[in-house]
Structures are given as structure tokens and as C-alpha cells.
LUMSEMAR-425816 format. One record per residue (C-alpha): residue in one letter; x, y, z; residue number from 1. Coordinates in pm, 1 decimal. Layout:
BEGIN
> a:X:Y:Z:NUM .
...
This chain:
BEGIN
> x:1862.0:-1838.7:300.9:1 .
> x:1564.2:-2059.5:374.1:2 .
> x:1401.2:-2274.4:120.6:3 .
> x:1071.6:-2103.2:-27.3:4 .
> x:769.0:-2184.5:81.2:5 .
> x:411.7:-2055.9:-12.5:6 .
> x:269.5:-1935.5:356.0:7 .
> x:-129.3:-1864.0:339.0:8 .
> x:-426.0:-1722.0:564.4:9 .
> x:-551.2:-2100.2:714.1:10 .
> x:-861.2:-2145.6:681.4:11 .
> x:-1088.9:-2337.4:1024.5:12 .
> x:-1418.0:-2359.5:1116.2:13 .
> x:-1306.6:-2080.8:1342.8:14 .
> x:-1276.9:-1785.8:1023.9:15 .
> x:-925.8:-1693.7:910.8:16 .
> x:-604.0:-1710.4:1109.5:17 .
> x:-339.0:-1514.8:989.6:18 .
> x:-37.6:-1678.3:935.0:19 .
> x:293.2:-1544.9:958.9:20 .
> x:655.5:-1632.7:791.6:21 .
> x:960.0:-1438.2:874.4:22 .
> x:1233.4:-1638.5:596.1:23 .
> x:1430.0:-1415.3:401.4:24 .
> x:1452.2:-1619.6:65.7:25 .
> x:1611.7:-1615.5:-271.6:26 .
> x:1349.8:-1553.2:-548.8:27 .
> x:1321.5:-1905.6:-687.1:28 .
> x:1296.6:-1763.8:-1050.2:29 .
> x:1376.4:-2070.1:-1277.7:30 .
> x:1091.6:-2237.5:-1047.8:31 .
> x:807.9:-2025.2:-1167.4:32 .
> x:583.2:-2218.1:-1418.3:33 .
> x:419.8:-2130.0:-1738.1:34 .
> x:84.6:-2035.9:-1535.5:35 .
> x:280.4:-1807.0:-1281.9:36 .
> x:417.4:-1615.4:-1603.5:37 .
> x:26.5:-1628.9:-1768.5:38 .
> x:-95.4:-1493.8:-1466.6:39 .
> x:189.2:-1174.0:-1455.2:40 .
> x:87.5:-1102.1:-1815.8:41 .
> x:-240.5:-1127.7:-1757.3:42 .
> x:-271.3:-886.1:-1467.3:43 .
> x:24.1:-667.9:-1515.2:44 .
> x:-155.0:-578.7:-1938.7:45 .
> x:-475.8:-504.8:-1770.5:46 .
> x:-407.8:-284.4:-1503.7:47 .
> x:-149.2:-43.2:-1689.4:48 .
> x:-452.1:-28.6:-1927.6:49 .
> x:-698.4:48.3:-1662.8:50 .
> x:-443.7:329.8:-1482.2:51 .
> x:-419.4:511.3:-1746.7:52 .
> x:-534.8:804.9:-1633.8:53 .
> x:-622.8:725.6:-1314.5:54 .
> x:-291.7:632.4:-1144.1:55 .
> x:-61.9:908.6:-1085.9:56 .
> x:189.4:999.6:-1301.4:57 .
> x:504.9:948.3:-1064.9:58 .
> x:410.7:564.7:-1038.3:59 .
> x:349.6:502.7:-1410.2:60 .
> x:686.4:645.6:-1459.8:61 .
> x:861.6:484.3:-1159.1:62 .
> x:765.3:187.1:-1284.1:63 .
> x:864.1:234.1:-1662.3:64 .
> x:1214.8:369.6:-1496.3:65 .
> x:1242.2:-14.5:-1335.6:66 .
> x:1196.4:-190.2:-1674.1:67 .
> x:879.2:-363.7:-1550.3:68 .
> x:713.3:-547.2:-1870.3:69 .
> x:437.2:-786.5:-1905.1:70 .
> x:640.5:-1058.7:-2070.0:71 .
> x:718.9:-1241.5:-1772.4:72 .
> x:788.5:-1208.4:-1383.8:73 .
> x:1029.8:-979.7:-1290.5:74 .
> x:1382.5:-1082.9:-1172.7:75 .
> x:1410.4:-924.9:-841.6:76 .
> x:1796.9:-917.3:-913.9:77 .
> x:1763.7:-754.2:-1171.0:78 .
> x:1492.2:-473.3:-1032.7:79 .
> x:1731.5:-406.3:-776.2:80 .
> x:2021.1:-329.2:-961.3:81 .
> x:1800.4:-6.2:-1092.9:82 .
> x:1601.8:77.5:-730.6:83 .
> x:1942.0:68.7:-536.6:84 .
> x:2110.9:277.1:-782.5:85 .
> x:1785.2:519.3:-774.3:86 .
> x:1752.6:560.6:-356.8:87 .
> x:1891.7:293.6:-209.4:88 .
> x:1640.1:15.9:-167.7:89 .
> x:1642.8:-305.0:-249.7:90 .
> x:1382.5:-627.1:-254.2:91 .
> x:1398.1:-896.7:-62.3:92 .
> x:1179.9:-1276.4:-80.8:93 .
> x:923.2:-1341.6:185.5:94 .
> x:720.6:-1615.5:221.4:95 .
> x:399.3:-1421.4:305.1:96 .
> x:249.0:-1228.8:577.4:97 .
> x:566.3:-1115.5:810.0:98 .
> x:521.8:-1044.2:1174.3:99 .
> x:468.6:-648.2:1218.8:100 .
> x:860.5:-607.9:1413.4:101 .
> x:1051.1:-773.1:1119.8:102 .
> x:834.2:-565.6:860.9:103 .
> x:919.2:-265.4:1031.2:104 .
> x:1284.7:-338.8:1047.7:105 .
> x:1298.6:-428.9:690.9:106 .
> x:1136.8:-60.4:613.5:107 .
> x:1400.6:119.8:824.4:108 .
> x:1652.2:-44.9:657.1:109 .
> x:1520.9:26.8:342.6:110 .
> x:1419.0:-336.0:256.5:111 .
> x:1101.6:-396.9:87.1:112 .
> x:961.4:-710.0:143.1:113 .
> x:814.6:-890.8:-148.3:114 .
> x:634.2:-1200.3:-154.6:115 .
> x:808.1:-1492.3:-383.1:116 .
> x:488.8:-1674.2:-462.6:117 .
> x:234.7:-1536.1:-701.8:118 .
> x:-147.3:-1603.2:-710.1:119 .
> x:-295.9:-1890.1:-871.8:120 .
> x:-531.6:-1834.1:-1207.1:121 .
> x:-820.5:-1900.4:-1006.9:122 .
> x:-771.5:-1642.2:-794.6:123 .
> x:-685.5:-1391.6:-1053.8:124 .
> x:-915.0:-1112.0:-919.8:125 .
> x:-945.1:-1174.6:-602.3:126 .
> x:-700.6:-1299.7:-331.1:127 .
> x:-658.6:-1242.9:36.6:128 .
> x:-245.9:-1240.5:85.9:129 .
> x:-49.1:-1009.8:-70.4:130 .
> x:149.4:-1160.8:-352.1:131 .
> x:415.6:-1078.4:-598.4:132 .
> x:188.5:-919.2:-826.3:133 .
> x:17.5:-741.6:-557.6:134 .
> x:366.2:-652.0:-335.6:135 .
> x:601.6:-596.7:-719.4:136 .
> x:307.2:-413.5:-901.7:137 .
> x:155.8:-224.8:-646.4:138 .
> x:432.9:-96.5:-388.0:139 .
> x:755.6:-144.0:-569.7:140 .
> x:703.2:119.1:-824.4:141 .
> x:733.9:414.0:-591.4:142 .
> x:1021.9:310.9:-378.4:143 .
> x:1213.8:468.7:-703.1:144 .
> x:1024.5:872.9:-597.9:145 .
> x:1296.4:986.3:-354.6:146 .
> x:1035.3:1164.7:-124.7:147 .
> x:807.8:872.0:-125.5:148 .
> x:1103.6:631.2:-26.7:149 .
> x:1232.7:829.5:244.6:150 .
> x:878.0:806.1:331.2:151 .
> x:875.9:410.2:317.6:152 .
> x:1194.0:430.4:564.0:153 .
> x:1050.9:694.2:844.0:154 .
> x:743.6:436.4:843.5:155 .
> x:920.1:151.1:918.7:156 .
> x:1121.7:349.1:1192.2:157 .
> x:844.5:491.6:1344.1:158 .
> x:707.1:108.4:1328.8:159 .
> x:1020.2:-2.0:1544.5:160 .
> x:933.7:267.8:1790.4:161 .
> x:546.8:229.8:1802.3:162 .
> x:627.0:-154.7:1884.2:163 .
> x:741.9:-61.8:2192.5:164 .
> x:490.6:146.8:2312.5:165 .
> x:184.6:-100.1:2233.7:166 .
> x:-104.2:-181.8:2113.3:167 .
> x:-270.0:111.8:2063.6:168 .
> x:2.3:300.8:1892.1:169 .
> x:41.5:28.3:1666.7:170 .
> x:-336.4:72.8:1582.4:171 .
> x:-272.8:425.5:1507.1:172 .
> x:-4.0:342.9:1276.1:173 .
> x:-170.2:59.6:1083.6:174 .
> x:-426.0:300.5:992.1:175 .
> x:-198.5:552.8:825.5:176 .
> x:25.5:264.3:628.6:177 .
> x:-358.8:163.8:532.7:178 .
> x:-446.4:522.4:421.5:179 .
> x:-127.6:653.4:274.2:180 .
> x:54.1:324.2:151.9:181 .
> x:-226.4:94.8:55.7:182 .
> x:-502.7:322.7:-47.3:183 .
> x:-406.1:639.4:-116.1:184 .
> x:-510.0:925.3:-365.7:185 .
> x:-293.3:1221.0:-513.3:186 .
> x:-375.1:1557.3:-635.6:187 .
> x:-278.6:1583.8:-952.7:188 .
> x:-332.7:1835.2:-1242.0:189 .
> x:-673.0:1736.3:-1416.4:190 .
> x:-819.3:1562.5:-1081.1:191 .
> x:-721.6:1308.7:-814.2:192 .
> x:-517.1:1017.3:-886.3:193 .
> x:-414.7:685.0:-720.5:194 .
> x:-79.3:580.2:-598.8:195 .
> x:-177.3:362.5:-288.5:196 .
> x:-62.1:-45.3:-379.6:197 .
> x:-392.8:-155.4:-228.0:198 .
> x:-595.9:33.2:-526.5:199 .
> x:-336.2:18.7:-832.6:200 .
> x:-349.8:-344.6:-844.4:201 .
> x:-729.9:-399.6:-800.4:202 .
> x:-872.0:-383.5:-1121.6:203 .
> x:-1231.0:-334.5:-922.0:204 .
> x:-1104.5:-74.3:-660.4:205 .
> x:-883.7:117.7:-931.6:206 .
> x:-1233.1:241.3:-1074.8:207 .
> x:-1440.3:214.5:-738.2:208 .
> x:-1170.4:468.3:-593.0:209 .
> x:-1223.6:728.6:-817.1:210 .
> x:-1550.7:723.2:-1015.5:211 .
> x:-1815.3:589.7:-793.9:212 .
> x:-2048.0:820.7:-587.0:213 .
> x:-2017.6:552.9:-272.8:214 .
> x:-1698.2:673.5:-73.8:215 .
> x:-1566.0:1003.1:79.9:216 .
> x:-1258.5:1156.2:-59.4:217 .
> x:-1111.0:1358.3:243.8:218 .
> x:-777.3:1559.8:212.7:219 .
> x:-508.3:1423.7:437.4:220 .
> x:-496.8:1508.7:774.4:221 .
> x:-289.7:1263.2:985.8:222 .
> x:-481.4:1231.8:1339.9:223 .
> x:-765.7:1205.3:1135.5:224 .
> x:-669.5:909.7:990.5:225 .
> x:-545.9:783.5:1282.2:226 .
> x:-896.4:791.0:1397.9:227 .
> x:-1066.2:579.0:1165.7:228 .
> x:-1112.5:260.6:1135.5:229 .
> x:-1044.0:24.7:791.9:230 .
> x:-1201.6:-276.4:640.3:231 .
> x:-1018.5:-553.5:494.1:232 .
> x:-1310.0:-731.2:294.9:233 .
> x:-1478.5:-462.2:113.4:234 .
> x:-1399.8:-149.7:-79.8:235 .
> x:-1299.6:147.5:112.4:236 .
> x:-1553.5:387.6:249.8:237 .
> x:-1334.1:664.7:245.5:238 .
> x:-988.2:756.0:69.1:239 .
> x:-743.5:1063.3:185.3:240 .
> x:-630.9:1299.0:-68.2:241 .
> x:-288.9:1429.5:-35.4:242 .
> x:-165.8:1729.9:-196.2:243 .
> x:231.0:1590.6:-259.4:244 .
> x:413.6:1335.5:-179.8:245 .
> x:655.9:1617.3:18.6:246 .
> x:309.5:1719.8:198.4:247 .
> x:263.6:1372.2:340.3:248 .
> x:642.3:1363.2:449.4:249 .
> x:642.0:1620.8:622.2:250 .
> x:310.6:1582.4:786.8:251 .
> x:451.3:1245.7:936.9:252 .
> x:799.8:1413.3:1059.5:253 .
> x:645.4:1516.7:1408.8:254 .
> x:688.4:1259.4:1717.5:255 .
> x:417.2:1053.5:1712.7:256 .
> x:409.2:979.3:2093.6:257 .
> x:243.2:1273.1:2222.4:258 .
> x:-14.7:1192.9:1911.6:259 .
> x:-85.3:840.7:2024.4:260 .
> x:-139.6:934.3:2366.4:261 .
> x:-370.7:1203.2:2266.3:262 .
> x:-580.6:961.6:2013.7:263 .
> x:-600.7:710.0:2329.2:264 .
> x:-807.8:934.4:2468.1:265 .
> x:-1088.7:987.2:2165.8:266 .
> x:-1271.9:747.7:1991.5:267 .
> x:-1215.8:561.7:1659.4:268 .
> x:-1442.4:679.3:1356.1:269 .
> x:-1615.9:428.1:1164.7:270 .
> x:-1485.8:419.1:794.6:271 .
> x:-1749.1:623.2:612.0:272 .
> x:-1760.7:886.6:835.8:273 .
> x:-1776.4:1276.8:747.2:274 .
> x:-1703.8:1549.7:965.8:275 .
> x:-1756.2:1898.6:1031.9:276 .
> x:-1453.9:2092.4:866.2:277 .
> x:-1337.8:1767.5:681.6:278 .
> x:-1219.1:1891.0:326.2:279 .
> x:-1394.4:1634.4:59.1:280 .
> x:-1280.4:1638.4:-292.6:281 .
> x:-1540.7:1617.3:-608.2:282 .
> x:-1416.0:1300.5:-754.4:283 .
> x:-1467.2:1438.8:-1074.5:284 .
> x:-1288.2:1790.1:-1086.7:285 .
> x:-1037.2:1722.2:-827.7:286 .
> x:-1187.8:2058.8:-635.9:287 .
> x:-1266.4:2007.9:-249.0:288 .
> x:-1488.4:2177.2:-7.0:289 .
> x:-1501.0:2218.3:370.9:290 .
> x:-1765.5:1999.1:467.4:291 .
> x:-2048.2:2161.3:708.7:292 .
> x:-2146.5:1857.7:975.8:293 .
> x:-2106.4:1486.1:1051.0:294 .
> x:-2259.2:1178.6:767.3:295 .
């Protein structure tokens, strides 16, 4: 194991550059100071407030199941103990950001990545990287739902095999991980409900998702998503709606080869975008309609 170290986006005159880590690390626990704690509390008390009805219920109850508290950071030892036992995952420290073939991998070996470091108080509602709060919070939870972790592994499999075909497919896959993984919404008795990571630890985008008239709320269709495009520094434009976690498994069993070659040949939809036939959802009730021509 490598010593940690706390990788970041760097910052030139240039914009962003990405920068990427690929140590496996221990989870230096006993290193974590009284801040790191004050910021876990802080964020993990106010978004179970906010999800309360608003994230689905199989998260809130995966992540009661792991023993997840607000008293301090979690031991990932001591998460994995009960996620193994449950499906067969377990957590391993990252430094940050990991290059897309080793992230992959991890997924099809049903290793979830999580990043050692957590944000800084001054950065409390807003930061760039994923962190542990973002990466323990938001996408640890459901890697306890069977379906959803079986999920988590064909991903990361299909990942392996989409790195060899290029850049495109790769594109194509992003956005689904993005649309399914990140920011995701659920059908769920009495209306639509989150379970994406992206959304359930955003205290800003937990609400934005589901009661503001801005975005589209489209029910899952997966070359549809592969179509359109994301952004990384705003709210989303649009959100798809699945029906089941078992729906979205199965929709992503298919080889996606023949897809990607038949999505190379259309073009990519901007993020808000509305077309004909597109079922939207009421973001109220839940209820969806077929939608009668392009927004």
C-alpha cells in the first residue's frame, strides 16, 4: 500500500486539469482531525434531514443496514465487514480521481473506490473532486441492494470492454454512469425519488432534482441517454426516471457494441432537450406523459 496522499483538480491559467491517482491505500483513520470529523457530522445530519422523503427508500435503508452515523467518519474496515457479507463488495482508499481502466476494473471486481481524503470546511457545499463524503455518502449505500450491485459490477465490465473499442464508446458509457449512477431518479409509491450519488449528497441538487420547474424528468431509455450530453458545473437539465432498479438491469444486459456503433452514427442531444415520444414525469405526482414534439 502507498502512502496517502490528497490528489486535486490543478488549477493554471489554462482552466482545470484533471488529475489522476491510481494508489490503492489504507484509510489513514487515526489521521483524520477534529475538522474532518466536524465536517462528516455536519454534512452527513443535514442531508438525511433533507432526503427524507425525497431519496428513495432502498438507499435510506441500505445505508441504516451499514451502521452509517453522524458521529464521526466511517471506518471503511468496519463498513466492509457488513457490505461483503451483504453482496460481496468491499471499499477500497483512493487518492482521488482514478484513470477510467483502473475504475472499471475495480467495478468488475466488485471494488468500490472511495476517496480517503474528505473536503475541507470551506468547501462544505461545494467542491469539485469527489470525496469521502461525496464517494461513502452518496454511492456506498446502494452497493448493499443486490440488483443495484450486480448493476455496479456489469458497469465496470462493460467499462473494461468499451476501453477497447474507443473513444466514442467510452462517451456513450460515461453518459449512462452520469444518468443512472450519479443522477438518477426512482419511481416510487407517492412520486419520484432520488438514488443517484451525484444528487443525494448535494444539499442544492437534492431539492433542484425534484421540486423545481427548470429540468425534464424523462423515463429511462438507454440509447437515449446515450445521446445526450452532461454538464459538470451546473445543475442537471434533465434527470431519467427509472421504473426499478431490476428495470435498469436488465435494460443494460444487451451488448452494447452494436449500440455504440449505431449512436456513432447520430448526433449527441444537448442536455435539456425534449423529444417527440419522450415520456416526462410531473415532478409532483410521479405520473408521466408521452411528450408530443422537440423543446
Amino acid at each position: 500500500m502507498n502512502q496517502p496522499r490528497r490528489v486535486e483538480n490543478l488549477h493554471t491559467d489554462k482552466g482545470k486539469v484533471p488529475v489522476y491517482a491510481t494508489g490503492v491505500v489504507e484509510q489513514p483513520w487515526d489521521g483524520y482531525s477534529a475538522d474532518d470529523h466536524a465536517v462528516w457530522r455536519l454534512l452527513y445530519a443535514r442531508q438525511r434531514e433533507l432526503l427524507v422523503g425525497r431519496a428513495s427508500r432502498a438507499f435510506l435503508e441500505a445505508q441504516d443496514a451499514m451502521g452509517m452515523t453522524p458521529d464521526a467518519i466511517p471506518r471503511f474496515e468496519d463498513l466492509n465487514r457488513v457490505l461483503s457479507s451483504a453482496t460481496g463488495w468491499t471499499l477500497v482508499g483512493v487518492e482521488g480521481l482514478l484513470p477510467e481502466l483502473d475504475f472499471f476494473d475495480h467495478l468488475a471486481n466488485r471494488r468500490f473506490p472511495v476517496t480517503w481524503w474528505i473536503r475541507r470546511p470551506d468547501q462544505v457545499d461545494y467542491i469539485e473532486e469527489p470525496d469521502l463524503f461525496h464517494d461513502l455518502f452518496g454511492h456506498v449505500p446502494l452497493l448493499m441492494n443486490p440488483v443495484f450491485a450486480d448493476y455496479m459490477e456489469a458497469y465496470g465490465r462493460g467499462g473494461v470492454k468499451a476501453h477497447g473499442i474507443g473513444a466514442d464508446a467510452l462517451q456513450f458509457l460515461t453518459r449512462l454512469y452520469w444518468y443512472t449512477v450519479e443522477f438518477g431518479l426512482i419511481r416510487e409509491e407517492g412520486g419520484l425519488r432520488i438514488y443517484g450519488s451525484g444528487i443525494v449528497s448535494s444539499s442544492g441538487e437534492s431539492v433542484h432534482c425534484l421540486e423545481s420547474d427548470a429540468p425534464n424528468r424523462i423515463g429511462f431509455d438507454l440509447e437515449r441517454i446515450m445521446r445526450t450530453r452532461y454538464r459538470i458545473d451546473t445543475y442537471q437539465k434533465t434527470y431519467f426516471v427509472i421504473d426499478s432498479f431490476e428495470q435498469l438491469f436488465e435494460a443494460t444486459r444487451p451488448d452494447f457494441a452494436p449500440i455504440y456503433a449505431r449512436l456513432a452514427e447520430q448526433p449527441s442531444l444537448p442536455a435539456g432537450t425534449v423529444l417527440d415520444g419522450d415520456r416526462v414525469f410531473n415532478r409532483g405526482t410521479g405520473e408521466g406523459w408521452a411528450s408530443d414534439g422537440d423543446v
